[in-house]
C-alpha positions, 0 to 999 in steps of 0.5 A: 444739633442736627444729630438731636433733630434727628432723634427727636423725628426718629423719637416722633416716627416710632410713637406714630407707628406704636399708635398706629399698631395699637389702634390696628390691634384693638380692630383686630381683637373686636374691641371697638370700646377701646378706641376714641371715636367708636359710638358709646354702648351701655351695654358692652364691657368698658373700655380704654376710652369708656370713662372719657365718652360717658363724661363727654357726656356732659356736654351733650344732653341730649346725646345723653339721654339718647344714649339711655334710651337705646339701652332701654333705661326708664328715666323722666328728663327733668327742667332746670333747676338753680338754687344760687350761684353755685348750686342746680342742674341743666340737663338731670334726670330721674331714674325710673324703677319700672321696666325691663333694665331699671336701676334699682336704687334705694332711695328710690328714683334719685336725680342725678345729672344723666352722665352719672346716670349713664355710668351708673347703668354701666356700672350695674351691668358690667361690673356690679353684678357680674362682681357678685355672680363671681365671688358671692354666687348671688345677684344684687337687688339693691343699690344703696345710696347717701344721695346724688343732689345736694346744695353743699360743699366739699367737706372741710373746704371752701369748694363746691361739691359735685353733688352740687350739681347733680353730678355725683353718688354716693353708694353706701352698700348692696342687697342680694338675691339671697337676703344678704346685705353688704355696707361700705362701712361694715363690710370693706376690711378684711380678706372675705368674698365680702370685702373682695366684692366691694373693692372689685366694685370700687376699681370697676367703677374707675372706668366709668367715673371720672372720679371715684372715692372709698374708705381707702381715700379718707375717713370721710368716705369710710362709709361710701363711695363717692362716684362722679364725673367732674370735668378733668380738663383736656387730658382726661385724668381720673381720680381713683383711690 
């Protein structure tokens, strides 16, 4: 027994230390992304603890739109907004298409609650259009999307979607630079630049939303993505598939 005590202090010491370790090389390399209580910034590149802060978000509305702001995203903070038990939205916002850093969404403007609107920014910036750069050598113009808001449910269930409460996109495909338009639906098989860019896109946005969902989940997402940011509990897991 005693012999077992000390396992599990010397088990426990040598966790702390590769923590600790970790941390010190996360400073030391100008990485402040990947640590836990470094402030949020849109405009840097995610990292080991971005998705976590953005759905923490959640929570605090007004450190959301904050947030926003200081990247200089155009948006209209919205009321309240219930249509019945299950169904609206406390802290939206609608996501403006004039200034220098729009979101240029088609449908245009799209309420979506602001956590969803913060990773969405992020997304663009970080992975979309860096994404295209590398393996189209254009820029996106476009993001096209299936809808945020929705009273339903899950599809074939009895729960309530996160499009519920505003808290979730659906991205159907993209426009470029230099006329070329790329689906979900269309485009996401095969070996092409075409494909490797949607999919680089959909692993790029698992560090963003708490969940994110594409063709190769199920054939109801053959042609989307579905990204939101539902509250996964303490431990902080994310879906991504």
């Amino acid at each position: 027994m005693k012999r077992a005590r000390g396992l599990v202090r010397w088990l426990t010491v040598a966790m702390v230390l590769v923590l600790a370790a970790a941390l010190l090389w996360m400073v030391v390399r100008g990485r402040p992304q990947d640590l836990p209580w470094t402030p949020l910034d849109l405009g840097e590149q995610p990292g080991m603890f971005t998705g976590r802060k953005l759905a923490a978000l959640g929570d605090d509305p007004a450190a959301c739109r904050a947030l926003l702001t200081r990247a200089g995203v155009r948006f209209e903070p919205l009321t309240a907004r219930r249509d019945g038990p299950s169904c609206g939205y406390t802290a939206a916002v609608r996501l403006r298409t004039d200034g220098a850093r729009r979101i240029a969404l088609d449908p245009r403007e799209p309420v979506q609650a602001c956590p969803v609107a913060a990773a969405l920014a992020m997304w663009e910036w970080t992975v979309v259009q860096p994404a295209a750069r590398k393996y189209l050598g254009t820029a996106v113009t476009r993001v096209e999307h299936l809808g945020t808001y929705n009273c339903r449910r899950i599809a074939g269930r009895e729960s309530w979607s996160e499009h519920a409460t505003g808290n979730a996109i659906d991205i159907a495909g993209f426009r470029f630079a230099d006329g070329r338009r790329l689906t979900i639906l269309a485009d996401w098989r095969g070996d092409g630049p075409e494909a490797t860019f949607l999919r680089q896109v959909r692993t790029g946005a698992c560090d963003l939303y708490a969940t994110v969902l594409s063709p190769d989940y199920n054939a109801a997402h053959r042609d989307h993505l579905h990204l939101d940011q539902a509250d996964r509990g303490a431990m902080g897991w994310r879906a991504c598939r």
